[in-house]
VOSESE-74970 format. One record per residue: x, y, z of N, C-alpha, C, O in turn; residue in three letters. Coordinates in Angstrom, 3 decimals, padded with zeros to 6 digits, always signed. Example, Ala and Ser with C-alpha at 12.3 -4.5 7.8 and 13.67 -1.06 7.14 Angstrom:
! VOSESE-74970
n_x / n_y / n_z / ca_x / ca_y / ca_z / c_x / c_y / c_z / o_x / o_y / o_z / res
+013.190 / -005.690 / +007.800 / +012.300 / -004.500 / +007.800 / +013.200 / -003.300 / +007.800 / +014.236 / -003.319 / +008.465 / Ala
+012.850 / -002.250 / +007.080 / +013.670 / -001.060 / +007.140 / +012.900 / +000.030 / +007.870 / +013.409 / +001.138 / +008.039 / Ser
***
This chain:
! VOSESE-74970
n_x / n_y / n_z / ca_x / ca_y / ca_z / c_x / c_y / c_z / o_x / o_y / o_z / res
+006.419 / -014.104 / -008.014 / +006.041 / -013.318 / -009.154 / +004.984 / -014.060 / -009.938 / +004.792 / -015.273 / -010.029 / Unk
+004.356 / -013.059 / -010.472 / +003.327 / -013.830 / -010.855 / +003.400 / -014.472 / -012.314 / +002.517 / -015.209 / -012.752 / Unk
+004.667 / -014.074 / -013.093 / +004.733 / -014.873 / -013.888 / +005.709 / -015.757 / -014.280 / +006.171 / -016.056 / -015.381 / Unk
+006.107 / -016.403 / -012.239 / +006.763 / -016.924 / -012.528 / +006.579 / -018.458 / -011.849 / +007.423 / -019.333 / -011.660 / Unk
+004.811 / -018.420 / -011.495 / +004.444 / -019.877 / -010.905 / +004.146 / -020.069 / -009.658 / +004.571 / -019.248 / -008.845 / Unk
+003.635 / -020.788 / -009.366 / +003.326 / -020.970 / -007.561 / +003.955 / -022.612 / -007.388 / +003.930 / -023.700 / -007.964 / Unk
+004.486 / -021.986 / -006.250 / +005.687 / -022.760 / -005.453 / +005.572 / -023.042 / -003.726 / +005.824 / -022.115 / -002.956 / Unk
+005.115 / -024.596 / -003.137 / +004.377 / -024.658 / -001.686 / +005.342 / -025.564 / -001.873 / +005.845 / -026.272 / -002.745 / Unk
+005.441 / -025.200 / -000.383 / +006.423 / -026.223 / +001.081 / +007.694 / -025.697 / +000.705 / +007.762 / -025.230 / -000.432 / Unk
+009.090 / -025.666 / +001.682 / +010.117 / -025.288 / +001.942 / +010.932 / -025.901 / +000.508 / +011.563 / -025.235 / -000.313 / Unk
+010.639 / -027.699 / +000.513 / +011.387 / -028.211 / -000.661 / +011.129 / -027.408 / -002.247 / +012.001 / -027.022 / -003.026 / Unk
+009.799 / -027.331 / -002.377 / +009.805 / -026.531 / -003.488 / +010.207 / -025.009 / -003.737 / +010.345 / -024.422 / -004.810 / Unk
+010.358 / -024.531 / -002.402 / +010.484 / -022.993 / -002.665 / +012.152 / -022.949 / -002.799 / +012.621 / -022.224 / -003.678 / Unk
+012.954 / -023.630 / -002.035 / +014.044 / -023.892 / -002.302 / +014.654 / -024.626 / -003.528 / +015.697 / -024.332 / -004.111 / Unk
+013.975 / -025.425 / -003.744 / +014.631 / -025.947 / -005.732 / +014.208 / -024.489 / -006.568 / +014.782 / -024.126 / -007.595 / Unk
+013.280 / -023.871 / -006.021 / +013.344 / -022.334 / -007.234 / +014.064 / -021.129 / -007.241 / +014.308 / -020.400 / -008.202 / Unk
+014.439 / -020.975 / -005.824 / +015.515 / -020.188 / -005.677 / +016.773 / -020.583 / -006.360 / +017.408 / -019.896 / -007.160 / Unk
+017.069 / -021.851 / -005.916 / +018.606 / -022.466 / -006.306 / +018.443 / -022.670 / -007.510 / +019.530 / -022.973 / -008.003 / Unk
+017.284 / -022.657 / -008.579 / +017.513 / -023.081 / -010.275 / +017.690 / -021.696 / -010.364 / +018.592 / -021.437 / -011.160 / Unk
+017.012 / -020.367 / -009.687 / +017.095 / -019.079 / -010.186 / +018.484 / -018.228 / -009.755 / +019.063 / -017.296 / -010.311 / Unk
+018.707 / -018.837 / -008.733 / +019.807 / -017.938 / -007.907 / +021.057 / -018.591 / -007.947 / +022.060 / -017.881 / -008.021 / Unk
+021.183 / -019.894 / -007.909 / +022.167 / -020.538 / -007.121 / +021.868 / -021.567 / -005.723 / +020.799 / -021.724 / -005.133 / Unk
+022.706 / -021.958 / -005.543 / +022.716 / -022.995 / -004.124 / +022.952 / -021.848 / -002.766 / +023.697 / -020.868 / -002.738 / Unk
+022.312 / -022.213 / -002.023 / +022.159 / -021.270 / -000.475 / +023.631 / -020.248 / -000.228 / +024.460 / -021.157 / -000.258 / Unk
+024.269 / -019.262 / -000.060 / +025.182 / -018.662 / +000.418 / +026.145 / -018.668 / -000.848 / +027.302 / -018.412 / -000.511 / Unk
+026.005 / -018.864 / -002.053 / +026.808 / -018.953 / -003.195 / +026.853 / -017.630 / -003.407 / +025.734 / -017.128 / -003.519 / Unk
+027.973 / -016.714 / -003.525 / +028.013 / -015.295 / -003.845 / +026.920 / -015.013 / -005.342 / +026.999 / -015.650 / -006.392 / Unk
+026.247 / -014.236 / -005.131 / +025.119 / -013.543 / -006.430 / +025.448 / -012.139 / -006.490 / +025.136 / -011.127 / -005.862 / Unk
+026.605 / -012.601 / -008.014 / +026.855 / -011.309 / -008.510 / +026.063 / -010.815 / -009.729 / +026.570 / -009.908 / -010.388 / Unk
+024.533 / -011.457 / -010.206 / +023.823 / -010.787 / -011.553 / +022.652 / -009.888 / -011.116 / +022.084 / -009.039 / -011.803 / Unk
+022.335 / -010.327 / -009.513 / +020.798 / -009.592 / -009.253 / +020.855 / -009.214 / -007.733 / +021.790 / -009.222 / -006.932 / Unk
+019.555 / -008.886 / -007.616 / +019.682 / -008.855 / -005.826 / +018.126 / -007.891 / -006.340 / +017.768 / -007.171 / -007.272 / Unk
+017.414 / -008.605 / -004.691 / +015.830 / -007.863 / -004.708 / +015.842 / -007.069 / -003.672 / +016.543 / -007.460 / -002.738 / Unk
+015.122 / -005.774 / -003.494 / +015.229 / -005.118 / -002.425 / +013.111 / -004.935 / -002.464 / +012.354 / -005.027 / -003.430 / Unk
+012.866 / -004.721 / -001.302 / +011.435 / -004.862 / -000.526 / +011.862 / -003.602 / +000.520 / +012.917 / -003.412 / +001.126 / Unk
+010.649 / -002.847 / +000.481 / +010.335 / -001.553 / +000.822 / +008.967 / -001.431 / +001.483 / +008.208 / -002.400 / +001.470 / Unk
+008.628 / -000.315 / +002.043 / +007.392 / +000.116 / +002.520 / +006.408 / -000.913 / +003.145 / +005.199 / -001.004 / +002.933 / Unk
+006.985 / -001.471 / +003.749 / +005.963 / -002.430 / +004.137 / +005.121 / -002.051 / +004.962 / +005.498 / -001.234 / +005.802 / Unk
+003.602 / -002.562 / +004.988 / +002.730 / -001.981 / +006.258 / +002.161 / -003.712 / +006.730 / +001.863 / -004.625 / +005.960 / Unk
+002.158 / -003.711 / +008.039 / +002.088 / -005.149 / +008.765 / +000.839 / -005.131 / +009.475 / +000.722 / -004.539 / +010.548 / Unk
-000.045 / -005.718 / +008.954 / -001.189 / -005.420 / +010.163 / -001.159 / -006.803 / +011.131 / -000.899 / -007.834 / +010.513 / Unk
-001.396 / -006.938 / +012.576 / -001.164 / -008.033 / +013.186 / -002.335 / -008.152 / +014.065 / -003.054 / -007.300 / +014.588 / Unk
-002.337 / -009.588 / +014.093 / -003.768 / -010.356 / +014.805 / -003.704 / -011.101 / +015.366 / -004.192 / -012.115 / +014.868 / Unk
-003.093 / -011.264 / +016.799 / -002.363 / -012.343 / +017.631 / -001.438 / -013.181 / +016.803 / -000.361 / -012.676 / +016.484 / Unk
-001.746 / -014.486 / +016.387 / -000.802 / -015.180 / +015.975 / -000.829 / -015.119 / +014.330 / +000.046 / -015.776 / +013.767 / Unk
-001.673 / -014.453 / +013.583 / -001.823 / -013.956 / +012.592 / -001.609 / -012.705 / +011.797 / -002.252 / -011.723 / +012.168 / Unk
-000.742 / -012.563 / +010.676 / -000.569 / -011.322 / +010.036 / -001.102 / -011.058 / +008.608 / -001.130 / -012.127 / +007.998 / Unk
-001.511 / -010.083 / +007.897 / -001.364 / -009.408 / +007.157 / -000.218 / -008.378 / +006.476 / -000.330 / -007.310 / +007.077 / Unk
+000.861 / -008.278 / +005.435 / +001.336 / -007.569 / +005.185 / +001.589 / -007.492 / +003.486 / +001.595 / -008.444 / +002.706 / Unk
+001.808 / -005.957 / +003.161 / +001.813 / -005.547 / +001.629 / +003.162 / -004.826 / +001.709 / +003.456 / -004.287 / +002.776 / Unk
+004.046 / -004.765 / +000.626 / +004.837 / -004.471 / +000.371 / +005.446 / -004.163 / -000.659 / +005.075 / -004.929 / -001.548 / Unk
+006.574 / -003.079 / -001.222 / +006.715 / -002.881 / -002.605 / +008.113 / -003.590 / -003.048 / +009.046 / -003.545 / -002.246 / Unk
+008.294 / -004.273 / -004.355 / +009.684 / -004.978 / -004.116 / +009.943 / -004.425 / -005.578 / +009.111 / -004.012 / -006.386 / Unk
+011.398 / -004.531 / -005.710 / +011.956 / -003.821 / -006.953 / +013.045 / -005.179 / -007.552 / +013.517 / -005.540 / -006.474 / Unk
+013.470 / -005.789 / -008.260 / +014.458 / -006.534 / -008.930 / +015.235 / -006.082 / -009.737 / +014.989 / -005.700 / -010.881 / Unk
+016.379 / -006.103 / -009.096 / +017.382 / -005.502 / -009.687 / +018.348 / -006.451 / -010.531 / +018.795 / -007.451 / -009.969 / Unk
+018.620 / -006.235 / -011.590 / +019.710 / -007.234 / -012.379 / +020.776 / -006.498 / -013.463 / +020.605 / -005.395 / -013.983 / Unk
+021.837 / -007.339 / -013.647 / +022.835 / -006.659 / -013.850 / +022.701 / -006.699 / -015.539 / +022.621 / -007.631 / -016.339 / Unk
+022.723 / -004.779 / -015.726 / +022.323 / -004.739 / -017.439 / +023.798 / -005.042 / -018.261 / +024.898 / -005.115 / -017.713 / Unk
+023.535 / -005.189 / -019.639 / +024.702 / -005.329 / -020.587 / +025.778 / -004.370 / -020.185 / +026.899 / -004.764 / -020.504 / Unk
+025.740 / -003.282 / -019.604 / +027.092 / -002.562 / -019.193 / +027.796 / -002.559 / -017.605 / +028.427 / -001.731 / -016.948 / Unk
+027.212 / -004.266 / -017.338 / +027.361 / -004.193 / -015.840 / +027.008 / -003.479 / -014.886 / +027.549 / -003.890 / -013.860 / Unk
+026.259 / -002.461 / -014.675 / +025.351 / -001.099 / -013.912 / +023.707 / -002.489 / -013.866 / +023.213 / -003.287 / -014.662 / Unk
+023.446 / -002.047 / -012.453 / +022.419 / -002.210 / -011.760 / +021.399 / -001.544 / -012.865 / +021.545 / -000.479 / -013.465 / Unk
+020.345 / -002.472 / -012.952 / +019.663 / -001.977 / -013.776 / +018.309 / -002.767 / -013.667 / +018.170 / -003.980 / -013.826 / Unk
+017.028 / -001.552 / -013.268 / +015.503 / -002.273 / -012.434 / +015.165 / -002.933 / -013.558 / +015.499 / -002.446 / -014.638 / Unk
+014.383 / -004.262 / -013.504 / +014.154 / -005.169 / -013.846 / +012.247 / -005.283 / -013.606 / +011.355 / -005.043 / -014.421 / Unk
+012.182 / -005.627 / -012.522 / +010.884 / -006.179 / -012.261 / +010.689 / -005.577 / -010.484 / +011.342 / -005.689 / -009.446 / Unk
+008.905 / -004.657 / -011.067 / +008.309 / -004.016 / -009.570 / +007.441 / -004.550 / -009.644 / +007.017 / -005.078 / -010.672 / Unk
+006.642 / -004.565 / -007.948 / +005.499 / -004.692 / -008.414 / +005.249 / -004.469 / -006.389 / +005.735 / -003.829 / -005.457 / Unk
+004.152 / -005.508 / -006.664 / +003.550 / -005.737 / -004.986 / +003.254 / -006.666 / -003.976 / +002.071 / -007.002 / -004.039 / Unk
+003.981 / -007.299 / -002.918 / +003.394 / -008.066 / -002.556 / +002.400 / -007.859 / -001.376 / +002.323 / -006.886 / -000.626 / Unk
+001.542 / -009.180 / -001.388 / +000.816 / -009.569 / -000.465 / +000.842 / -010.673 / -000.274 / +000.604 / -011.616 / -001.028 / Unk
+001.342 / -010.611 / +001.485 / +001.596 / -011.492 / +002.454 / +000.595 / -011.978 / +003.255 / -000.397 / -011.279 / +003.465 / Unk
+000.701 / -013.035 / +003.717 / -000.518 / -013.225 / +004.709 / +000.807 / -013.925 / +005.816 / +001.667 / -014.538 / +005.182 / Unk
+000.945 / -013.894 / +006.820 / +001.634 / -014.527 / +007.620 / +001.208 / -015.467 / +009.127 / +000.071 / -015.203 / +009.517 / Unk
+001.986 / -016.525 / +010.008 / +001.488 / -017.011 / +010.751 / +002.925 / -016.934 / +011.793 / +004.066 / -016.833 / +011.341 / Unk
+002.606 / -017.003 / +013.177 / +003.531 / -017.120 / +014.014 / +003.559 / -018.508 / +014.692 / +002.951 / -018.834 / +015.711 / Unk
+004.334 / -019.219 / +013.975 / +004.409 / -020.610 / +015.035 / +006.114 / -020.870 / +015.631 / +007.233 / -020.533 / +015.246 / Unk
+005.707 / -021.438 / +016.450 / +006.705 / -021.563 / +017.606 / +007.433 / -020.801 / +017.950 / +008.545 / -021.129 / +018.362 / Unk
+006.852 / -019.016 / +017.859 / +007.675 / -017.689 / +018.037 / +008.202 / -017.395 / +016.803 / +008.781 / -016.326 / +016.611 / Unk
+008.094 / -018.059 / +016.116 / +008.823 / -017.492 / +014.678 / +007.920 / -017.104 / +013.081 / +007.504 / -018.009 / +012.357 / Unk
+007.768 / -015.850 / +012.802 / +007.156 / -015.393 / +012.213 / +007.592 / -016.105 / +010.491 / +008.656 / -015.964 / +009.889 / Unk
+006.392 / -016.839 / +010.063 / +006.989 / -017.049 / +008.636 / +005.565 / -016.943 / +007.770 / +004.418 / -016.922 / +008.219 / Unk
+005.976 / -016.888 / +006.492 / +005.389 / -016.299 / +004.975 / +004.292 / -017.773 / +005.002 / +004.723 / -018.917 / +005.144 / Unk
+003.178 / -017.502 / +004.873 / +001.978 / -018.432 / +005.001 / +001.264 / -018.770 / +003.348 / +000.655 / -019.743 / +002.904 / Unk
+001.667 / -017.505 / +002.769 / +001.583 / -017.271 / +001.136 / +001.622 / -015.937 / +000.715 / +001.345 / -014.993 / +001.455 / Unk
+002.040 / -015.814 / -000.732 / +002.654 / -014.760 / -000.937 / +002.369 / -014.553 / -002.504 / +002.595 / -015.386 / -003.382 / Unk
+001.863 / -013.361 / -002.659 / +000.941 / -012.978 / -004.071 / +001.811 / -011.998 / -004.191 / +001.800 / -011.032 / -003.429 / Unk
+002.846 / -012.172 / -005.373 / +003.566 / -011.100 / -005.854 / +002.473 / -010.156 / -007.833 / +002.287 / -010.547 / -008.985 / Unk
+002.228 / -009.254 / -007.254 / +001.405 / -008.653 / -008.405 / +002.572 / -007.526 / -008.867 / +002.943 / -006.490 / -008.314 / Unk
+003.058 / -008.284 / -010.327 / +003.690 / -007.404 / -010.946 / +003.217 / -006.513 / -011.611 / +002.233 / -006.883 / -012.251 / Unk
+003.698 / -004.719 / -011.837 / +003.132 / -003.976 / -012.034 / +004.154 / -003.435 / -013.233 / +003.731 / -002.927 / -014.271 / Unk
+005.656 / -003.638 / -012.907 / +006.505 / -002.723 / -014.011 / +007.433 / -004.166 / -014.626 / +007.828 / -004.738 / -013.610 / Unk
+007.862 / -004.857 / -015.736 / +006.755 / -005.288 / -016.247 / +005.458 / -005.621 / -016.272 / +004.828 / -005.483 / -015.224 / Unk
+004.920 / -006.024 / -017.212 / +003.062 / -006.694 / -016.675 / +003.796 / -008.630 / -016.843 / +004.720 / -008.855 / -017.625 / Unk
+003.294 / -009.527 / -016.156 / +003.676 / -010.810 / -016.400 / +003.876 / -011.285 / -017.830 / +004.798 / -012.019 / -018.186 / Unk
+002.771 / -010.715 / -018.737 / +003.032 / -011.150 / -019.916 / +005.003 / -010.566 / -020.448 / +006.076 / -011.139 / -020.633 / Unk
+004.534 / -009.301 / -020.488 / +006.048 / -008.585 / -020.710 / +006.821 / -009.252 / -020.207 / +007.745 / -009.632 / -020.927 / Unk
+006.804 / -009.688 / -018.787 / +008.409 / -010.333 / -017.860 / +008.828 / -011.745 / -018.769 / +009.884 / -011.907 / -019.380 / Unk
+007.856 / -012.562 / -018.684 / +007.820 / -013.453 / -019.689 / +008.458 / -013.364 / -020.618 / +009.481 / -014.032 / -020.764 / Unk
+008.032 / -012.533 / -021.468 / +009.283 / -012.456 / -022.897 / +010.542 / -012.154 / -022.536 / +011.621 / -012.623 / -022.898 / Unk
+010.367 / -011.629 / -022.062 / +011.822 / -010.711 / -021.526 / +012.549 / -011.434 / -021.012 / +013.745 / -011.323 / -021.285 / Unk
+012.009 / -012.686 / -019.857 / +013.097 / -013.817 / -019.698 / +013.296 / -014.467 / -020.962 / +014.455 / -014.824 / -021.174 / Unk
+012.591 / -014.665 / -021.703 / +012.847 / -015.943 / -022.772 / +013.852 / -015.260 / -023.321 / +014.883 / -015.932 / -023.289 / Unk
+014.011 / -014.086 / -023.869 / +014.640 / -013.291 / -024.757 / +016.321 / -013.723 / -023.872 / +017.302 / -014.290 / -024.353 / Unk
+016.130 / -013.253 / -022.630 / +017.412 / -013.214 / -022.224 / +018.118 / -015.016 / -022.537 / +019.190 / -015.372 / -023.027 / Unk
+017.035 / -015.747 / -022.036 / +017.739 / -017.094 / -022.257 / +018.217 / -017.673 / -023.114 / +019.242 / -018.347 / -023.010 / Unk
+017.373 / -017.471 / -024.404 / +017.505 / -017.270 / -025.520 / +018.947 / -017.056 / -025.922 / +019.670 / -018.009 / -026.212 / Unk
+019.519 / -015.331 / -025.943 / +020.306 / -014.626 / -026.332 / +021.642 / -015.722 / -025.539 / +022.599 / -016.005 / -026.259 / Unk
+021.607 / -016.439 / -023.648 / +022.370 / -017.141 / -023.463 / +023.133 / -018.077 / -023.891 / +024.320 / -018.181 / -023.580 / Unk
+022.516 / -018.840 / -024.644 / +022.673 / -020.239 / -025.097 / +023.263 / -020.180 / -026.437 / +023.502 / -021.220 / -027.052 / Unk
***
């Protein structure tokens, strides 16, 4: 997301999940992201793909409640048969980054 930093190599992408989510396989009962429509364009060992993702998090009355849309763009690579994320431009559209921004602080805020 885009307003939420850029994050390279496995070690870093993993300390941001686990400060945001939790530690690997820990049940996540506040959110969950779902990714849609994807279109993949492919170039031997090279990909292109865009996609729409929605964030879902759990509102004050416990009900699923959308959070953050927007779009990504993927660029991808196939090494050793295994297709992985090469970089990844999430362009938020429902908030705008500035908006998501507050909107986390607010929540953290209200936590503490």
């Amino acid at each position: 997301m885009n307003g939420g930093g850029s994050h390279k190599g496995q070690a870093a992408i993993r300390q941001m999940l686990e400060s945001t989510m939790g530690p690997a396989l820990a049940p996540n009962r506040a959110n969950y992201h779902l990714v849609s429509n994807p279109r993949i364009d492919i170039d031997g060992d090279r990909a292109t793909a865009t996609s729409r993702y929605l964030f879902m998090m759990r509102g004050p009355d416990g009900r699923p409640t959308p959070s953050l849309a927007g779009v990504y763009h993927d660029e991808l690579v196939r090494i050793g048969g295994q297709w992985k994320i090469k970089r990844r431009i999430a362009d938020d559209i429902m908030p705008t980054p500035d908006e998501w921004r507050k909107i986390m602080a607010a929540r953290k805020a209200a936590a503490q």
